[in-house]
PyMOL Python script that loads the backbone (N, CA, C, O; Angstrom):
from pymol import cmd

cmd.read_pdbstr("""\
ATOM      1  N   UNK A   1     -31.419  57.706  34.764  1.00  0.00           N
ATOM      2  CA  UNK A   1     -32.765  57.229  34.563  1.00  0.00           C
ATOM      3  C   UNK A   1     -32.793  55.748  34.862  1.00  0.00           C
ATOM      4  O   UNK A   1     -31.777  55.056  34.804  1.00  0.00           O
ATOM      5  N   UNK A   2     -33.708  55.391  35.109  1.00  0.00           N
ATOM      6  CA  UNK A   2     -33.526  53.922  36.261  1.00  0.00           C
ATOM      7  C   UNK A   2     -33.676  53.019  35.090  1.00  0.00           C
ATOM      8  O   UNK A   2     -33.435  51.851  35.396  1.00  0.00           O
ATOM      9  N   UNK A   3     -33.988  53.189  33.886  1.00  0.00           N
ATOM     10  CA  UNK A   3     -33.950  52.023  32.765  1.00  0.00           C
ATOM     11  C   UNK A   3     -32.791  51.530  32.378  1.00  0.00           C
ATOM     12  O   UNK A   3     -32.680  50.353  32.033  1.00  0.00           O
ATOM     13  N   UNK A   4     -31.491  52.637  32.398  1.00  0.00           N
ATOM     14  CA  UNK A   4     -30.036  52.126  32.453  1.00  0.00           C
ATOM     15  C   UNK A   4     -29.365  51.970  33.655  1.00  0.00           C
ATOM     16  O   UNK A   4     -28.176  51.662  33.731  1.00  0.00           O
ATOM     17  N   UNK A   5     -30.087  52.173  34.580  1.00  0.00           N
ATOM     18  CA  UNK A   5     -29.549  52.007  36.083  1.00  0.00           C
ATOM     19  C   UNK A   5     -28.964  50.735  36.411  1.00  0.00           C
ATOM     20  O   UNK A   5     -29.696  49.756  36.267  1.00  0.00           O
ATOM     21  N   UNK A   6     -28.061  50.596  36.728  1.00  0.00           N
ATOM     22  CA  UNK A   6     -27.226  48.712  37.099  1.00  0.00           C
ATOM     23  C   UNK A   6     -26.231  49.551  38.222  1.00  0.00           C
ATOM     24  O   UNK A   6     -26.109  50.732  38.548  1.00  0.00           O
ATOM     25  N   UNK A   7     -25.752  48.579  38.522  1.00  0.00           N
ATOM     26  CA  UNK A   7     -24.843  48.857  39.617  1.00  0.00           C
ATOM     27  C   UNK A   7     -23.396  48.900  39.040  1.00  0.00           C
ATOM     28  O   UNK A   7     -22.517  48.735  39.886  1.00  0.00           O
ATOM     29  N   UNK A   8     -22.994  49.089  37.776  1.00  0.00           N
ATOM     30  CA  UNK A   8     -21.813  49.596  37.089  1.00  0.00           C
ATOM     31  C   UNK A   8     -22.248  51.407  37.415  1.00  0.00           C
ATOM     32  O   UNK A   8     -21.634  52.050  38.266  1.00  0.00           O
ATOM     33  N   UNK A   9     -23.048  51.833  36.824  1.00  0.00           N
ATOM     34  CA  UNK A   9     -23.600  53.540  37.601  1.00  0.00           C
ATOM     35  C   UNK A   9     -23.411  53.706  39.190  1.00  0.00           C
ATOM     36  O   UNK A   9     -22.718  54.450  39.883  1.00  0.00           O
ATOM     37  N   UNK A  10     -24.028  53.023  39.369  1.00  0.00           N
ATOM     38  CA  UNK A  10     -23.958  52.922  41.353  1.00  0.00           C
ATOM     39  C   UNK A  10     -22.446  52.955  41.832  1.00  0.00           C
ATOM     40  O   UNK A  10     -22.141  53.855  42.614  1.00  0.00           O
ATOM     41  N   UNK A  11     -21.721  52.283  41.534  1.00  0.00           N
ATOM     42  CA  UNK A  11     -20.271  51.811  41.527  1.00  0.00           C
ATOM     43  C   UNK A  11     -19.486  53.216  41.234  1.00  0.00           C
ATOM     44  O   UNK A  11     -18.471  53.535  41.853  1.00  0.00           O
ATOM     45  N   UNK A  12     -20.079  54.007  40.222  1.00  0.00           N
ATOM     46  CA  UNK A  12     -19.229  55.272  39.620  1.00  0.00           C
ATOM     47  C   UNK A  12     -20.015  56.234  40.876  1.00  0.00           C
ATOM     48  O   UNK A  12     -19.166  56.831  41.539  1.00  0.00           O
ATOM     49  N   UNK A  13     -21.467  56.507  41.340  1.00  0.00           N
ATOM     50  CA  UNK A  13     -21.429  57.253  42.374  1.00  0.00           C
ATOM     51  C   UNK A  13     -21.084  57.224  43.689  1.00  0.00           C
ATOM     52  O   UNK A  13     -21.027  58.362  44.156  1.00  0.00           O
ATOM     53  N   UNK A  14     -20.744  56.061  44.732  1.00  0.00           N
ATOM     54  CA  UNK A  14     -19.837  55.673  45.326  1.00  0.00           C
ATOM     55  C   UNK A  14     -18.648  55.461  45.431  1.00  0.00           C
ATOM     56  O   UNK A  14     -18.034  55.151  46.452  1.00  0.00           O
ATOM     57  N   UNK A  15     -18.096  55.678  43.955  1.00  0.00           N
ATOM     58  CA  UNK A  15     -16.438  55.923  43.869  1.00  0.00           C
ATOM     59  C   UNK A  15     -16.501  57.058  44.072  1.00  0.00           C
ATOM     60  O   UNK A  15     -15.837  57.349  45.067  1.00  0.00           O
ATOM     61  N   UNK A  16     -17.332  58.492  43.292  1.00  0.00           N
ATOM     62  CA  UNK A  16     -17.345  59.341  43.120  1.00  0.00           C
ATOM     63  C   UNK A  16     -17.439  60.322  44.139  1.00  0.00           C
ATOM     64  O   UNK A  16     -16.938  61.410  43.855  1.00  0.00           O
ATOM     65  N   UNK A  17     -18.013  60.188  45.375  1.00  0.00           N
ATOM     66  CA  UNK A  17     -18.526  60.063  46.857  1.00  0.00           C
ATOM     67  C   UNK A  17     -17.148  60.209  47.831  1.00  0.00           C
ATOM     68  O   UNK A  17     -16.847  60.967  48.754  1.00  0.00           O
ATOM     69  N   UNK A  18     -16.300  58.809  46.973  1.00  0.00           N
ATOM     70  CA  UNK A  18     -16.003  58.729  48.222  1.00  0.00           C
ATOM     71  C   UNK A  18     -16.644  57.526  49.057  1.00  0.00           C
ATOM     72  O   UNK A  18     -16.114  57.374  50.158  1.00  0.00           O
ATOM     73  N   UNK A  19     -17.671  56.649  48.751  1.00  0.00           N
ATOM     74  CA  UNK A  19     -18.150  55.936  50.288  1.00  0.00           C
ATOM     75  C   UNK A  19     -17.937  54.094  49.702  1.00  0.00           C
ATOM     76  O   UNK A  19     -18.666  53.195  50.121  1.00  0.00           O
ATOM     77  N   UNK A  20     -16.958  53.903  48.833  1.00  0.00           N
ATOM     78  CA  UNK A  20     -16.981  52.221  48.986  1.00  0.00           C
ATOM     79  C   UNK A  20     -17.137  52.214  47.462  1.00  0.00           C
ATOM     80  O   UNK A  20     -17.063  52.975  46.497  1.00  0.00           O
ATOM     81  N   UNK A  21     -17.504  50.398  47.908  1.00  0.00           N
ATOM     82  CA  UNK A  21     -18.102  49.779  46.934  1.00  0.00           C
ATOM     83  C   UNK A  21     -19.721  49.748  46.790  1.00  0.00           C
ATOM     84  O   UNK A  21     -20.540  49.825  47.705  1.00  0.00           O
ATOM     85  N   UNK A  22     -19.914  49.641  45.674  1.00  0.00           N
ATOM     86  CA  UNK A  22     -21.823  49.597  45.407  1.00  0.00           C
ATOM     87  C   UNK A  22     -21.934  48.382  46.009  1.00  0.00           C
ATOM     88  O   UNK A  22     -21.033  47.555  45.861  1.00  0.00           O
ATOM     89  N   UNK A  23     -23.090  48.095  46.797  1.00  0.00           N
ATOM     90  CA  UNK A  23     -23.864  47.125  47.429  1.00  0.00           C
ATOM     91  C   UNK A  23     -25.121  46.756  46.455  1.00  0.00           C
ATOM     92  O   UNK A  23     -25.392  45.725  45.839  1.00  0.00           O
ATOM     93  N   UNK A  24     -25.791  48.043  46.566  1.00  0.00           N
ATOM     94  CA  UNK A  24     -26.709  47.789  45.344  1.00  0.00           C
ATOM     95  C   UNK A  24     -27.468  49.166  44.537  1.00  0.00           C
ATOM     96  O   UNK A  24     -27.061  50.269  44.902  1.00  0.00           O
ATOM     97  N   UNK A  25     -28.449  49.130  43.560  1.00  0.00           N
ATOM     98  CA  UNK A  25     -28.669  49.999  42.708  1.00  0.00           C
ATOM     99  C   UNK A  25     -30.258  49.467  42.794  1.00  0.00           C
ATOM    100  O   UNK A  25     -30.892  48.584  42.216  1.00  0.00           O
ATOM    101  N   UNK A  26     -30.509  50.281  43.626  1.00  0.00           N
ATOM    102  CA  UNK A  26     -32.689  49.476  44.029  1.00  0.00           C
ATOM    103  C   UNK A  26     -32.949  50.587  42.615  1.00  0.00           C
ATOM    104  O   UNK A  26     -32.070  51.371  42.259  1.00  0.00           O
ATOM    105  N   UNK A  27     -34.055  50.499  42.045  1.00  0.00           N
ATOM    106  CA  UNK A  27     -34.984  50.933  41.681  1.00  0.00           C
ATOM    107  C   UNK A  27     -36.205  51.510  42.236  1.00  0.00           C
ATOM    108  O   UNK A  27     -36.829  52.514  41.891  1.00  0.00           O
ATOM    109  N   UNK A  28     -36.439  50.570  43.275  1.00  0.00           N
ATOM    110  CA  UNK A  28     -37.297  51.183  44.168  1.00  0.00           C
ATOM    111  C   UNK A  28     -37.125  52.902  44.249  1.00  0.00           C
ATOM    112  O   UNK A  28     -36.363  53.689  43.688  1.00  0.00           O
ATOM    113  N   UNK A  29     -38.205  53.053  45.215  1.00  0.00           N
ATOM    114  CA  UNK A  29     -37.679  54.349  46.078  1.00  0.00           C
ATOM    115  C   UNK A  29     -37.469  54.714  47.805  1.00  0.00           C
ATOM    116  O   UNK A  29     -37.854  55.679  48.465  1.00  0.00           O
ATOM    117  N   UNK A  30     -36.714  53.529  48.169  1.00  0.00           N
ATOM    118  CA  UNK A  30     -36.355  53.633  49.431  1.00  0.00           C
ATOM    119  C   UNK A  30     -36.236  55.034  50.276  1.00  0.00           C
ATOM    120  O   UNK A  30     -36.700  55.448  51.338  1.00  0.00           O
ATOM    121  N   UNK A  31     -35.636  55.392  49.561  1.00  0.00           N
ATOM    122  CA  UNK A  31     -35.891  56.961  50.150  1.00  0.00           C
ATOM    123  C   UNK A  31     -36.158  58.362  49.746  1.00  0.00           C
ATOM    124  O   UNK A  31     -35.521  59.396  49.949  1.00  0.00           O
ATOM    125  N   UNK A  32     -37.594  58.053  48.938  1.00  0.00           N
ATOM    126  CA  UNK A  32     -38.345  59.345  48.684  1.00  0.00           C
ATOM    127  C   UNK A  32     -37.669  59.711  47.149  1.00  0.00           C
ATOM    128  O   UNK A  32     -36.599  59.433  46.608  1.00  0.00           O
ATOM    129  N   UNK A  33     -38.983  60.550  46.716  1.00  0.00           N
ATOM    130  CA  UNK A  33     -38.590  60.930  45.442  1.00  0.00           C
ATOM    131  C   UNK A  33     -37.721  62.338  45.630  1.00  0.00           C
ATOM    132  O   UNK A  33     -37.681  62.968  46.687  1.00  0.00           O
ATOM    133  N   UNK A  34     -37.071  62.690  44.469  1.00  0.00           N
ATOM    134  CA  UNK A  34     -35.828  63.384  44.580  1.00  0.00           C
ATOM    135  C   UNK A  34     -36.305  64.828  43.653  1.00  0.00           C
ATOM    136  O   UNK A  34     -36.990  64.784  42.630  1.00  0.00           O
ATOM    137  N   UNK A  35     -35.869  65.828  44.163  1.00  0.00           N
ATOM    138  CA  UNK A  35     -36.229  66.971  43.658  1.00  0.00           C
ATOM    139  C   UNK A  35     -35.251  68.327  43.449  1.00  0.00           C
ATOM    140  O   UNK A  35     -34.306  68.555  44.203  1.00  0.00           O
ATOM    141  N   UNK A  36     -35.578  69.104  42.434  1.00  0.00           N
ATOM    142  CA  UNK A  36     -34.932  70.404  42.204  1.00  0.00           C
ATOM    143  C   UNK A  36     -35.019  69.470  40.471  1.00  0.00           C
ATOM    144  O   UNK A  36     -35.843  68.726  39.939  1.00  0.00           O
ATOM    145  N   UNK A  37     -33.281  70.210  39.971  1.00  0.00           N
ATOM    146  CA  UNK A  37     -33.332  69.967  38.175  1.00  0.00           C
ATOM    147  C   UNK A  37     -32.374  68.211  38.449  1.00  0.00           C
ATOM    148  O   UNK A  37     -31.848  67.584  39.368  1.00  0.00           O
ATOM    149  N   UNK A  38     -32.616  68.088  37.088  1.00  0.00           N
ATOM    150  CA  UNK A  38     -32.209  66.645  36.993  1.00  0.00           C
ATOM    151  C   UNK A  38     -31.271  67.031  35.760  1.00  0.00           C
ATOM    152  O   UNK A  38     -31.639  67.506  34.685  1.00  0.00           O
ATOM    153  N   UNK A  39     -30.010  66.726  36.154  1.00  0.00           N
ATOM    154  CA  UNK A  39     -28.295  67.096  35.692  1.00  0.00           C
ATOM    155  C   UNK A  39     -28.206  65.925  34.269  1.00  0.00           C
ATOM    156  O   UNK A  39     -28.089  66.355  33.121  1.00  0.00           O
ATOM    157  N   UNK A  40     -28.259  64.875  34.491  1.00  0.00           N
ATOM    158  CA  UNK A  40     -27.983  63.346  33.889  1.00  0.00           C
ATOM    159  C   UNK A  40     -29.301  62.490  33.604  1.00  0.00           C
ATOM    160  O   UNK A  40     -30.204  62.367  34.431  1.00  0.00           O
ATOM    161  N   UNK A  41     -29.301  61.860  32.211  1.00  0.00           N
ATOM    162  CA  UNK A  41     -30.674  61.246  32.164  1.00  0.00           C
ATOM    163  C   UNK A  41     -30.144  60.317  31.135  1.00  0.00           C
ATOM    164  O   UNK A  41     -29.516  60.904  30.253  1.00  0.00           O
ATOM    165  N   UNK A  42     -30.234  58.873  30.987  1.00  0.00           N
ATOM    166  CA  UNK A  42     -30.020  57.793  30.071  1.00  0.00           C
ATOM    167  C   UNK A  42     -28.551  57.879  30.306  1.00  0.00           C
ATOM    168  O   UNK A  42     -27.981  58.404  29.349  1.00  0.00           O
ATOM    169  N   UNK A  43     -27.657  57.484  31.405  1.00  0.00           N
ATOM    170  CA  UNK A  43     -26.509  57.262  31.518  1.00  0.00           C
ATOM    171  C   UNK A  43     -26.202  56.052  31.567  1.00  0.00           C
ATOM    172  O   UNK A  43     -27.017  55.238  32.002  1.00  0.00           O
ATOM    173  N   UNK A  44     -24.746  55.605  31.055  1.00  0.00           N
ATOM    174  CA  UNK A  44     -24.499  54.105  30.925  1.00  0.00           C
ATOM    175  C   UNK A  44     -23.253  54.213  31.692  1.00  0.00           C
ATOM    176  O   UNK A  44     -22.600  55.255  31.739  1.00  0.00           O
ATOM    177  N   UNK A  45     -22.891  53.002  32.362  1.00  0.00           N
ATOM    178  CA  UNK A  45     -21.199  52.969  32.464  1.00  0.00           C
ATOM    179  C   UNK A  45     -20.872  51.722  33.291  1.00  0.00           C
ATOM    180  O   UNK A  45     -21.269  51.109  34.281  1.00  0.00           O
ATOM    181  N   UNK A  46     -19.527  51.667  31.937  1.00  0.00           N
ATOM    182  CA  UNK A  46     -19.261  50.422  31.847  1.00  0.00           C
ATOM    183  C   UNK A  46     -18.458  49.532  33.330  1.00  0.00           C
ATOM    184  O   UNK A  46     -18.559  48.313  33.465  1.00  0.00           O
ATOM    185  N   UNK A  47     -17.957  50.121  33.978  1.00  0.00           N
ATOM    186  CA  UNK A  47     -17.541  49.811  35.696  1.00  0.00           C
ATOM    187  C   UNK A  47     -16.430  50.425  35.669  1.00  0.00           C
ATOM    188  O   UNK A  47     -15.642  49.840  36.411  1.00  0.00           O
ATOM    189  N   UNK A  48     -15.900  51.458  35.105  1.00  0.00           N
ATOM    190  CA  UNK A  48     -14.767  51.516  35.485  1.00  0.00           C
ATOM    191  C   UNK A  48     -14.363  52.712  35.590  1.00  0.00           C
ATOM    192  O   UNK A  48     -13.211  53.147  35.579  1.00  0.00           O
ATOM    193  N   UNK A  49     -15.610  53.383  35.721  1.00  0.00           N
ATOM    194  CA  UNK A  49     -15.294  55.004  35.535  1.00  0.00           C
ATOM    195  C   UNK A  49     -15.430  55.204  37.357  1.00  0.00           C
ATOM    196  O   UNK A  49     -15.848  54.282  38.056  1.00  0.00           O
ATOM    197  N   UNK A  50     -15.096  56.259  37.808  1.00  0.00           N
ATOM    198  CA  UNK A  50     -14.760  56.562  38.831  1.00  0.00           C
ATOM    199  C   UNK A  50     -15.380  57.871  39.166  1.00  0.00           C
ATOM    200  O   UNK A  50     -14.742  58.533  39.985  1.00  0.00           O
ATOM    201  N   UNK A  51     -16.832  58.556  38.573  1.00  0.00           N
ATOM    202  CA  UNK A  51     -17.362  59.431  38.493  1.00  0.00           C
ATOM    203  C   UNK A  51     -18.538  58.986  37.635  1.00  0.00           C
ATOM    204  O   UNK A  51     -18.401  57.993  36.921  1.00  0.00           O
ATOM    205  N   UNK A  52     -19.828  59.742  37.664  1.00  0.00           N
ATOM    206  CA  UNK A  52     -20.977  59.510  36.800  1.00  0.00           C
ATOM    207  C   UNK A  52     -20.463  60.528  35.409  1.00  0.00           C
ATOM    208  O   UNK A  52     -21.103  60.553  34.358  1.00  0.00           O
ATOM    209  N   UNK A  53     -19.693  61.017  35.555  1.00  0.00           N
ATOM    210  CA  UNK A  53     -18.999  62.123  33.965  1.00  0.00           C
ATOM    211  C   UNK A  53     -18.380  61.921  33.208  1.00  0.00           C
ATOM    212  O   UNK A  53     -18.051  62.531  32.191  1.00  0.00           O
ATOM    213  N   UNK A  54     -17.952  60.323  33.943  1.00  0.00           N
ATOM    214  CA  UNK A  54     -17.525  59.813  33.195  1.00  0.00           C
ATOM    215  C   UNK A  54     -18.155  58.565  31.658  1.00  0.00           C
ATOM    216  O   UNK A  54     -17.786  58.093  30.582  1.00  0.00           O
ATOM    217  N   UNK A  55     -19.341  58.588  32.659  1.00  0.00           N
ATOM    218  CA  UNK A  55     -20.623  57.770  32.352  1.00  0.00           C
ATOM    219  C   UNK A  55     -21.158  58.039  31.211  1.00  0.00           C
ATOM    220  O   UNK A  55     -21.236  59.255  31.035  1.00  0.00           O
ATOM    221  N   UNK A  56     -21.724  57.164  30.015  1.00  0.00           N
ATOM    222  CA  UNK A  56     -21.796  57.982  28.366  1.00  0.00           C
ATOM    223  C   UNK A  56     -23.136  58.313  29.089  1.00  0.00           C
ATOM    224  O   UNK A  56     -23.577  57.654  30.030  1.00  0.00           O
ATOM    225  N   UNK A  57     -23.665  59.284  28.604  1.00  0.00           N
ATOM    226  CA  UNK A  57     -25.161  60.134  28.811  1.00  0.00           C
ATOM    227  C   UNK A  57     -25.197  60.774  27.651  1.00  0.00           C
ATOM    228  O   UNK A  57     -24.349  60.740  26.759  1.00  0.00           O
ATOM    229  N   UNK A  58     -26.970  61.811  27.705  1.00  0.00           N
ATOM    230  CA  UNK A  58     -27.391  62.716  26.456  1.00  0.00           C
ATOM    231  C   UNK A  58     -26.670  63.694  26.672  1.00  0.00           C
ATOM    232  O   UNK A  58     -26.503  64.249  25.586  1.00  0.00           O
ATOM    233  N   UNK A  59     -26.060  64.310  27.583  1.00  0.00           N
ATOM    234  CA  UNK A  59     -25.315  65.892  27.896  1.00  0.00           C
ATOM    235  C   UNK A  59     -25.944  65.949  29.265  1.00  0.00           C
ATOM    236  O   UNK A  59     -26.749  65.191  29.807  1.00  0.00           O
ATOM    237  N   UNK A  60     -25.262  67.232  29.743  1.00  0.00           N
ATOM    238  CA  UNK A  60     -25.715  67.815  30.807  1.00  0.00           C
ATOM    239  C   UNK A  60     -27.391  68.627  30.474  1.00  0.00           C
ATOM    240  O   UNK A  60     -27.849  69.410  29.641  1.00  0.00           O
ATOM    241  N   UNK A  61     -27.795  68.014  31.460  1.00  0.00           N
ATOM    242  CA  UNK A  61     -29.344  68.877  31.766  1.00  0.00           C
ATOM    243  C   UNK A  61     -30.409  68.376  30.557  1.00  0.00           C
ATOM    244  O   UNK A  61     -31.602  68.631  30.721  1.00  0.00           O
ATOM    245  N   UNK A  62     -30.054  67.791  29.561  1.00  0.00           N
ATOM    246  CA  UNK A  62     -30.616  66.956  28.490  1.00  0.00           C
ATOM    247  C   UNK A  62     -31.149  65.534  29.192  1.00  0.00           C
ATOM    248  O   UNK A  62     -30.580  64.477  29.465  1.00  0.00           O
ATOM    249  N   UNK A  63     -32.613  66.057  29.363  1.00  0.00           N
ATOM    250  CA  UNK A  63     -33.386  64.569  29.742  1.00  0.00           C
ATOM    251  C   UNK A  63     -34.649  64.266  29.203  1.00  0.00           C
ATOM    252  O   UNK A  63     -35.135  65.193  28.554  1.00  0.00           O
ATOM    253  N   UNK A  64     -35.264  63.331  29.273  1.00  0.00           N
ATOM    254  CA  UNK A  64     -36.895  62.828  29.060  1.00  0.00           C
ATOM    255  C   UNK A  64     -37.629  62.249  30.015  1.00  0.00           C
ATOM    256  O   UNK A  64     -38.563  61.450  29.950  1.00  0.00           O
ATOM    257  N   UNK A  65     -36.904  62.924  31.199  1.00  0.00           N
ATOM    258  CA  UNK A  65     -37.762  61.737  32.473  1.00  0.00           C
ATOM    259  C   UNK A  65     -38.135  62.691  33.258  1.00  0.00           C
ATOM    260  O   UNK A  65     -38.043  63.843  32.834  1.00  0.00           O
ATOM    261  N   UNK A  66     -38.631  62.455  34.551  1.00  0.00           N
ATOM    262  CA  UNK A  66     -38.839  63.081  35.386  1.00  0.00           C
ATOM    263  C   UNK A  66     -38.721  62.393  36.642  1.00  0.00           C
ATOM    264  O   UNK A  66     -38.582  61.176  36.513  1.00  0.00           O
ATOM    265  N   UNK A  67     -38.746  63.073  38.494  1.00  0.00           N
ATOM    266  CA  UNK A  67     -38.538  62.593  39.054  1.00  0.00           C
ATOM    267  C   UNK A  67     -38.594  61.141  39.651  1.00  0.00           C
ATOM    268  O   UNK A  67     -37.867  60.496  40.405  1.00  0.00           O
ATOM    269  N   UNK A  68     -39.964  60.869  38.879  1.00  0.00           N
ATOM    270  CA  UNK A  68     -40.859  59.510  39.120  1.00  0.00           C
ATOM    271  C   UNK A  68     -39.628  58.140  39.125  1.00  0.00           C
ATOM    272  O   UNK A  68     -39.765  57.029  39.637  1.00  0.00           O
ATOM    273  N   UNK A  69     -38.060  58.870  38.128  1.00  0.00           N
ATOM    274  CA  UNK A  69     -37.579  57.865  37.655  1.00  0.00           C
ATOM    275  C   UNK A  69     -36.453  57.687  38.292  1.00  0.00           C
ATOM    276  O   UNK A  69     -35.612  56.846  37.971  1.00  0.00           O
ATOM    277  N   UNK A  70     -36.345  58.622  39.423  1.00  0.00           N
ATOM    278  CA  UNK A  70     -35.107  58.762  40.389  1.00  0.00           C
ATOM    279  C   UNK A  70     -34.554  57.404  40.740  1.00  0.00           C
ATOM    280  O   UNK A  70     -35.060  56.624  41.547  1.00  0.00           O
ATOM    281  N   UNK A  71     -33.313  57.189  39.946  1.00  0.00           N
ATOM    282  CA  UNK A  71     -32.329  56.571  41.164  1.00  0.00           C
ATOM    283  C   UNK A  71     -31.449  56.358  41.754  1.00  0.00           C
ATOM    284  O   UNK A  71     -30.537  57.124  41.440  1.00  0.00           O
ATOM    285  N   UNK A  72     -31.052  55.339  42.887  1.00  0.00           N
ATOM    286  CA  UNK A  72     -30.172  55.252  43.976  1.00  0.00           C
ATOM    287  C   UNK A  72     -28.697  54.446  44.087  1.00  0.00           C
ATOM    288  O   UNK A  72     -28.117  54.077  43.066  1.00  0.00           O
ATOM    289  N   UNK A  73     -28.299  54.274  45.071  1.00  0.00           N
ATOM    290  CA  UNK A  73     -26.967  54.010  45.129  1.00  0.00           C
ATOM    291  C   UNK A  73     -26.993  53.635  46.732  1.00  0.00           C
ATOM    292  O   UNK A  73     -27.286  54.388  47.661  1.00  0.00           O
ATOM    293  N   UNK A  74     -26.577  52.165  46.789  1.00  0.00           N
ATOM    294  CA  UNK A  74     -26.191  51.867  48.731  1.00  0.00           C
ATOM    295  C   UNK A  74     -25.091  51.416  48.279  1.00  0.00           C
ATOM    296  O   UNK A  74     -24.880  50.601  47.381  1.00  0.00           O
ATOM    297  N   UNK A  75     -24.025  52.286  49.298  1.00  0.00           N
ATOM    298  CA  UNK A  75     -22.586  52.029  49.484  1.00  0.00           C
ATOM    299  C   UNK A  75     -22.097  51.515  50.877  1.00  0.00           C
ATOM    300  O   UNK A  75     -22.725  51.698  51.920  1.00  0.00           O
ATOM    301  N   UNK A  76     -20.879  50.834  50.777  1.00  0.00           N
ATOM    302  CA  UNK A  76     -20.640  50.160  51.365  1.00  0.00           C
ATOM    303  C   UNK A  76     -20.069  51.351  52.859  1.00  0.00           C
ATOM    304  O   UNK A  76     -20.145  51.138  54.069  1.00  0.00           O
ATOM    305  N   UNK A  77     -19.778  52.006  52.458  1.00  0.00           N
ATOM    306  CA  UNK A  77     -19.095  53.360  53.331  1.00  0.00           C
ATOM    307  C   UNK A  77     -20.218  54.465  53.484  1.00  0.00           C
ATOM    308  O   UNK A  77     -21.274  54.262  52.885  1.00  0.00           O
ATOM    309  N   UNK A  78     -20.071  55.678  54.275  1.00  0.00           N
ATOM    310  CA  UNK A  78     -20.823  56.584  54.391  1.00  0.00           C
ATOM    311  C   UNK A  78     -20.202  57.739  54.457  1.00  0.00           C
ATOM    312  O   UNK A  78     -20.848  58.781  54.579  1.00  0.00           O
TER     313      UNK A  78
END
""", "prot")
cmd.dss("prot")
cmd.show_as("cartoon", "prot")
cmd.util.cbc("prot")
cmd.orient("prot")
């Protein structure tokens, strides 16, 4: 959910990937809102996790947001 969104999260889905280092963690919506179920919602993490599962969150599939709040990840790799 983009209210805990920082680029310590960004950092864990680009490790997680596979594609680098985080560049950055927009808020925006550079590229379109995001759709189907939403897995993760109020996730934190502190930089050093190497996966978003690793990331403290409410549980799996436990959220209060909706797509409106989608966000992103630009990595340094692809």
């Amino acid at each position: 959910r983009d209210n805990l969104w920082g680029l310590s999260a960004a950092q864990a889905v680009c490790w997680q990937l596979g594609c680098g280092m985080a560049l950055a963690a927009p808020r925006s919506r550079p590229f379109g809102a995001g759709s189907g179920p939403i897995c993760l919602d109020d996730g934190w993490c502190s930089g050093s996790e190497t996966s978003l599962g690793q990331c403290h969150h409410l549980g799996l599939s436990v959220r209060n947001c909706g797509h409106h709040e989608d966000t992103r990840a630009i990595c340094t790799g692809s």
